[in-house]
C-alpha positions in Angstrom: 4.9 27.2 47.0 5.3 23.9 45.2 3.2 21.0 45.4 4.5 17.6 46.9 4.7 14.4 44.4 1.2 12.7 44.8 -0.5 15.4 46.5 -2.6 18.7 45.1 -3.6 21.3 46.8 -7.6 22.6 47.5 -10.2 21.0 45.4 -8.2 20.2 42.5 -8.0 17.0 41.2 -5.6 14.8 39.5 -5.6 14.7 35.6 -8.0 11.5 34.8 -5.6 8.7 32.9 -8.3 8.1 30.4 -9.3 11.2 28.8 -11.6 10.3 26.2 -14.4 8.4 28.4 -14.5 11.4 30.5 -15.0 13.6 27.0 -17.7 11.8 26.0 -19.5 11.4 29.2 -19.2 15.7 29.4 -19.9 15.6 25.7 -23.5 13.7 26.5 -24.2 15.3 30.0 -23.7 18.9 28.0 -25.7 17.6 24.8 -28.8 16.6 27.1 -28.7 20.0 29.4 -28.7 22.2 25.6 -31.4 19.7 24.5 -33.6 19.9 27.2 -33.8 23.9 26.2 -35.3 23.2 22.7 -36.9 19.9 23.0 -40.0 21.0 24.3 -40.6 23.9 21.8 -41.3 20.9 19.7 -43.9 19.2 22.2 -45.6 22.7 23.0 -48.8 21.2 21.4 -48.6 18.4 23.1 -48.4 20.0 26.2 -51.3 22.0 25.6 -53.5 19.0 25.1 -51.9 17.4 27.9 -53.1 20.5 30.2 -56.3 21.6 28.5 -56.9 23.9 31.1 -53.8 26.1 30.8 -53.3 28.9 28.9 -50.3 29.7 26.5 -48.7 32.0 28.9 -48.7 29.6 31.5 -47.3 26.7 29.7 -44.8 29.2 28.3 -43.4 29.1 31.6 -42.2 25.2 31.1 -39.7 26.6 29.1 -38.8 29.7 30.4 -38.4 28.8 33.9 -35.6 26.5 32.7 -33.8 28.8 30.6 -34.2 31.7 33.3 -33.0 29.4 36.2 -30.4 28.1 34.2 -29.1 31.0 32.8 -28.9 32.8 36.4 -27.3 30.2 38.3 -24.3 29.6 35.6 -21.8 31.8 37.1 -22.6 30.4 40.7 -22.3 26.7 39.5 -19.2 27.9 38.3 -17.7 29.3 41.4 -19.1 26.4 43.5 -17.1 23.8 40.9 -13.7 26.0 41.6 -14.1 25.4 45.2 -15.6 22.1 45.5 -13.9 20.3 42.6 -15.7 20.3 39.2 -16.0 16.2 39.2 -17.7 16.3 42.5 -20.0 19.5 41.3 -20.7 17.5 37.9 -22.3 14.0 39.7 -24.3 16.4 41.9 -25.3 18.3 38.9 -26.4 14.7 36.9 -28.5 13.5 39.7 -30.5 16.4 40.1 -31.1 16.5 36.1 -31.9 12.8 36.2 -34.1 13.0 39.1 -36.0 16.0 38.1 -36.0 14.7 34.5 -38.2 11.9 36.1 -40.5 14.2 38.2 -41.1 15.7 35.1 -42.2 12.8 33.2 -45.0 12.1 36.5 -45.9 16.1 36.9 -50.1 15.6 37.0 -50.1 19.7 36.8 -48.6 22.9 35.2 -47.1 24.1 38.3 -45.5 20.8 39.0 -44.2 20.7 35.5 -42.5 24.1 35.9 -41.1 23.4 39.7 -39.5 20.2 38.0 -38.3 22.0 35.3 -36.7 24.8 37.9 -35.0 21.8 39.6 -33.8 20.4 36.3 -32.4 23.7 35.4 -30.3 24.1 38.4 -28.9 20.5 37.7 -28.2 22.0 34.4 -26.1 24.7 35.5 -24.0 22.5 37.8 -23.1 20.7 34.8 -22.0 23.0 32.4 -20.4 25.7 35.1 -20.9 29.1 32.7 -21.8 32.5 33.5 -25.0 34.8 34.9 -27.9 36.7 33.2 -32.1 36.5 35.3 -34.1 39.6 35.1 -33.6 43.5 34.2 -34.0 44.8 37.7 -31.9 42.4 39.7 -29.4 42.9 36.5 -29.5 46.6 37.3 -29.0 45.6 41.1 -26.0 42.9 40.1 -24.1 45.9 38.3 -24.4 48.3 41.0 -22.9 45.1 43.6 -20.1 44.2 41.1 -19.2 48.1 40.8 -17.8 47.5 44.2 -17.5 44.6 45.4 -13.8 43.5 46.1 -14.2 40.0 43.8 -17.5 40.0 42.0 -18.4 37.2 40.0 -17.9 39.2 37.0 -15.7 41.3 36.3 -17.6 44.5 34.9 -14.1 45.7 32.9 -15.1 43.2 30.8 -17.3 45.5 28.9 -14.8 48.4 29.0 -13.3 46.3 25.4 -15.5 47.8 22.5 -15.3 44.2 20.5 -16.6 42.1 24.0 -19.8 44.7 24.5 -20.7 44.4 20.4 -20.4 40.6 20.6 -22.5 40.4 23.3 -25.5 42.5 22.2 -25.6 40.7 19.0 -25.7 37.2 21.0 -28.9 39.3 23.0 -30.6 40.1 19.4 -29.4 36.8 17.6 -30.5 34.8 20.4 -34.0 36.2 20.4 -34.3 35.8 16.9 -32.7 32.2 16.8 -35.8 31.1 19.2 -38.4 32.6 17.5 -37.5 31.2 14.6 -36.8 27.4 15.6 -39.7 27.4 18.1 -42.1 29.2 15.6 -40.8 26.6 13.0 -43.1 24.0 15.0 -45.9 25.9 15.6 -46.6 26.9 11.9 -46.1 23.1 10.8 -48.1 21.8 13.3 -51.0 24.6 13.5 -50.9 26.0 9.7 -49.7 22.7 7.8 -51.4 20.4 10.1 -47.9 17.9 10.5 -48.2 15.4 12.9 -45.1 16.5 15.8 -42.7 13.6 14.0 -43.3 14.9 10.8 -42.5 18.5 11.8 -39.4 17.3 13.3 -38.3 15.6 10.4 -39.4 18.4 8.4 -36.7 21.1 11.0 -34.4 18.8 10.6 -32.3 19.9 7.9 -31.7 23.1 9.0 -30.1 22.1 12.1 -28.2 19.2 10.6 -26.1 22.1 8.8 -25.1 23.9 11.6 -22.0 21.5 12.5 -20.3 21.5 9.3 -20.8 24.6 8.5 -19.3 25.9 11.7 -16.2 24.2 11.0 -15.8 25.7 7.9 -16.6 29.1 9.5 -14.0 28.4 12.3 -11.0 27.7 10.2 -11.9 31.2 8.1 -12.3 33.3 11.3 -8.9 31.9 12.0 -7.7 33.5 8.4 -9.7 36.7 8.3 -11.0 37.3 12.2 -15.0 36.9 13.2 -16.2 39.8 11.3 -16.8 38.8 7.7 -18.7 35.4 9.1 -20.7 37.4 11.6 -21.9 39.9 9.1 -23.0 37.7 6.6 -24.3 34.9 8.1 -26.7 37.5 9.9 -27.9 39.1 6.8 -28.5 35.3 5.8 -30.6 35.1 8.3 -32.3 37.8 7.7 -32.8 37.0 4.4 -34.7 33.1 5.5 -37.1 35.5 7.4 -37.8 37.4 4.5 -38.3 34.6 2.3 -40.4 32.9 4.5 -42.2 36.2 5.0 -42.8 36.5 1.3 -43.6 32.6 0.1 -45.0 30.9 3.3 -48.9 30.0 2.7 -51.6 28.0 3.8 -50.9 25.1 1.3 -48.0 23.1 1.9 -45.0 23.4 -0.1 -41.7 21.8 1.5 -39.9 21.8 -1.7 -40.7 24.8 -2.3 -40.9 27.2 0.2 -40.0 25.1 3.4 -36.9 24.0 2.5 -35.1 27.2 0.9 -35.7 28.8 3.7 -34.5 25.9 6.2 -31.1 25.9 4.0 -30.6 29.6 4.6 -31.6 29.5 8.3 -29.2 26.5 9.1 -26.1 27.8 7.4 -26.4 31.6 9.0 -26.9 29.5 12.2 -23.5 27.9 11.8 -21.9 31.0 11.1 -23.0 32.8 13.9 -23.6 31.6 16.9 -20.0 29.4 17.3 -18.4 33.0 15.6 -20.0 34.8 18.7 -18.6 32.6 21.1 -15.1 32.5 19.7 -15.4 36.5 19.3 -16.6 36.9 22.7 -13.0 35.6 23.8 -10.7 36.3 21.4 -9.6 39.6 22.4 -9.2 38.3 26.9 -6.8 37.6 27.9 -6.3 33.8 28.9 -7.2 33.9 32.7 -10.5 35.5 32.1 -11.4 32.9 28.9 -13.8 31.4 31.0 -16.0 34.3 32.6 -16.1 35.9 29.4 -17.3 32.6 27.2 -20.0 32.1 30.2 -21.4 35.7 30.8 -21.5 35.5 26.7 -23.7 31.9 26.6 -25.8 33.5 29.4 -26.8 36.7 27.6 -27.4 34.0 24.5 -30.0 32.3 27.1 -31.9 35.0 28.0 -32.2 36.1 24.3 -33.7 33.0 24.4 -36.1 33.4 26.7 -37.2 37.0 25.3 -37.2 35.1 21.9 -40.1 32.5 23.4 -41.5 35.1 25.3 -42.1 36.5 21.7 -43.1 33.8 19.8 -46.0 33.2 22.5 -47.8 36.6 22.1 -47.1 36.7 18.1 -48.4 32.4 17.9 -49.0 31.1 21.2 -53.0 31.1 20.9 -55.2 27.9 19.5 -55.3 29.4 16.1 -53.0 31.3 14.9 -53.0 32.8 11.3 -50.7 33.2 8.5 -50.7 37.0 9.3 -49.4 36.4 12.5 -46.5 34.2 11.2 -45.4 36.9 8.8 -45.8 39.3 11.9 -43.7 37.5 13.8 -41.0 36.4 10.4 -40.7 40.6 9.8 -39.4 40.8 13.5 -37.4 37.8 12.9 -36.1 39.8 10.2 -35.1 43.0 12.1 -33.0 41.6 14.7 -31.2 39.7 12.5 -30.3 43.2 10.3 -29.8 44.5 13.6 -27.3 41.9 15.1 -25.8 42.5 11.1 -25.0 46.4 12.5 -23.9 45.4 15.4 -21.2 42.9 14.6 -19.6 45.3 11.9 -17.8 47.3 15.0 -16.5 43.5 15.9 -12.8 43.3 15.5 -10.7 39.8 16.1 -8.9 39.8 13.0 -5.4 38.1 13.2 -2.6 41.0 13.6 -0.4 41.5 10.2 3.3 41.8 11.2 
């Protein structure tokens, strides 16, 4: 059935005429939503003297009731921007992010905090339209529904391809040991090396800042050579910034010395694996089911990250935490990382020889 000149059919709409302003407004809206994840493991002693009376576990929940709300309501948002029109979907998704951002900033209470931060996180998933993860016992009910329902949201044959089920338990494992280590990261400068929260955030910093260029570098080899090689290595990198951390982090501070190294490792196994996940996770579908596969593969990467913080919590979360504990909680760090390492070997995108 074709399409009359001037008109479209359902909720599509027309291609905008000025592609680039609306790139860069998506690029921002998505750069604030994966922000607003990780920002606060940066202010989590701030929040604790901001809410004296609260334990750990309860202000743990500031960050985990985002990334749990988020990550369960990604494959809805996405359904709901097919039928409504992803434009429309996306300014509904904005003001509810902006507003809650604001009832955040005048939350006089945990459990304000957190219900602002639930509202924020379904604004977030209305913005970047992705996939579904929530909880091991309605995950268990979800796959019994999908198993026969006549149009699930996900497509469980997904997971009948060995390469899609290995990529996404290594984004589980990765995930969880991704946020241990970046939210750990503050905790030790701020509780162990007494930083002040800038300096800490100067002192992450160049870790992160080689994530970005070294993924571009990894993408245009996993174009050569497939996912594998980058996957593999980057995770024993990782695994080897635990260990050194494990081995050389002390009480005294030593940036140069010990810091660093191990930010340098950390950062560039970072940009080797998690964009070579994502680009694994889809590089065996076929082109109509790109985007469920890409967004159930970011939602199992978001509730690694809530196990991760979940984690970091019990091994760090209480007023004074010891060096032991750190190294507790590095070893772990470690393990996954080797684990994620095994995992990705039985990954296979590599480019066909003819």
């Amino acid at each position: 059935m074709r399409t009359a000149p001037g008109t479209h059919a359902g909720p599509m709409t027309a291609a905008p005429t000025r592609p680039w302003p609306v790139f860069a407004v998506a690029s921002i809206a998505v750069f604030l939503v994966s922000l607003d994840g990780t920002v606060l493991f940066a202010a989590f002693g701030a929040l604790r003297s901001g809410f004296p009376g609260s334990t750990a576990a309860d202000l743990s929940w500031v960050l985990n009731a985002y990334t749990v709300v988020y990550a369960a309501l990604l494959v809805p948002a996405g359904r709901l921007a097919d039928a409504l029109g992803r434009k429309r979907v996306f300014q509904l998704g904005l003001l509810l992010f902006l507003a809650a951002s604001a009832a955040c900033g005048a939350a006089s209470a945990v459990g304000m905090l957190v219900a602002a931060r639930v509202f924020q996180a379904v604004g977030a998933a209305l913005l970047t339209p992705a996939s579904l993860a929530g909880g091991l016992m309605l995950l268990l009910v979800f796959v019994v529904w999908a198993r026969h329902a006549t149009d699930p949201a996900v497509d469980l044959s997904l997971f009948a391809d060995r390469t899609y089920r290995h990529v996404n338990l290594a984004t589980l494992f990765f995930g969880i040991a991704f946020s241990m280590m970046f939210f750990a990261m503050f905790f030790f400068l701020m509780q162990v090396w007494h930083y002040s929260l800038p300096q800490a955030g100067l002192a992450v910093s160049p870790g992160p800042s080689l994530v970005v260029p070294v993924a571009m570098v990894a993408g245009r080899i996993a174009a050569r050579v497939g996912h594998r090689p980058l996957l593999v290595a980057g995770s024993l990198l990782y695994a080897a910034g635990g260990l050194w951390l494990y081995m050389r982090v002390g009480p005294t501070p030593d940036y140069l010395g010990v810091w660093l190294p191990g930010l340098l490792m950390t950062g560039t196994a970072v940009g080797m694996v998690l964009p070579s996940l994502s680009g694994a996770a889809v590089a065996r579908l076929a082109p109509a089911r790109f985007g469920v596969g890409s967004a159930v593969n970011q939602a199992v990467r978001q509730m690694g990250g809530v196990l991760g913080v979940a984690a970091t919590v019990a091994f760090v979360g209480h007023a004074s935490p010891r060096i032991a504990d750190f190294r507790s909680l590095y070893l772990t760090h470690v393990a996954l990382a080797l684990f994620t390492a095994v995992l990705c070997l039985r990954i296979d995108t590599a480019p066909s020889r003819r």
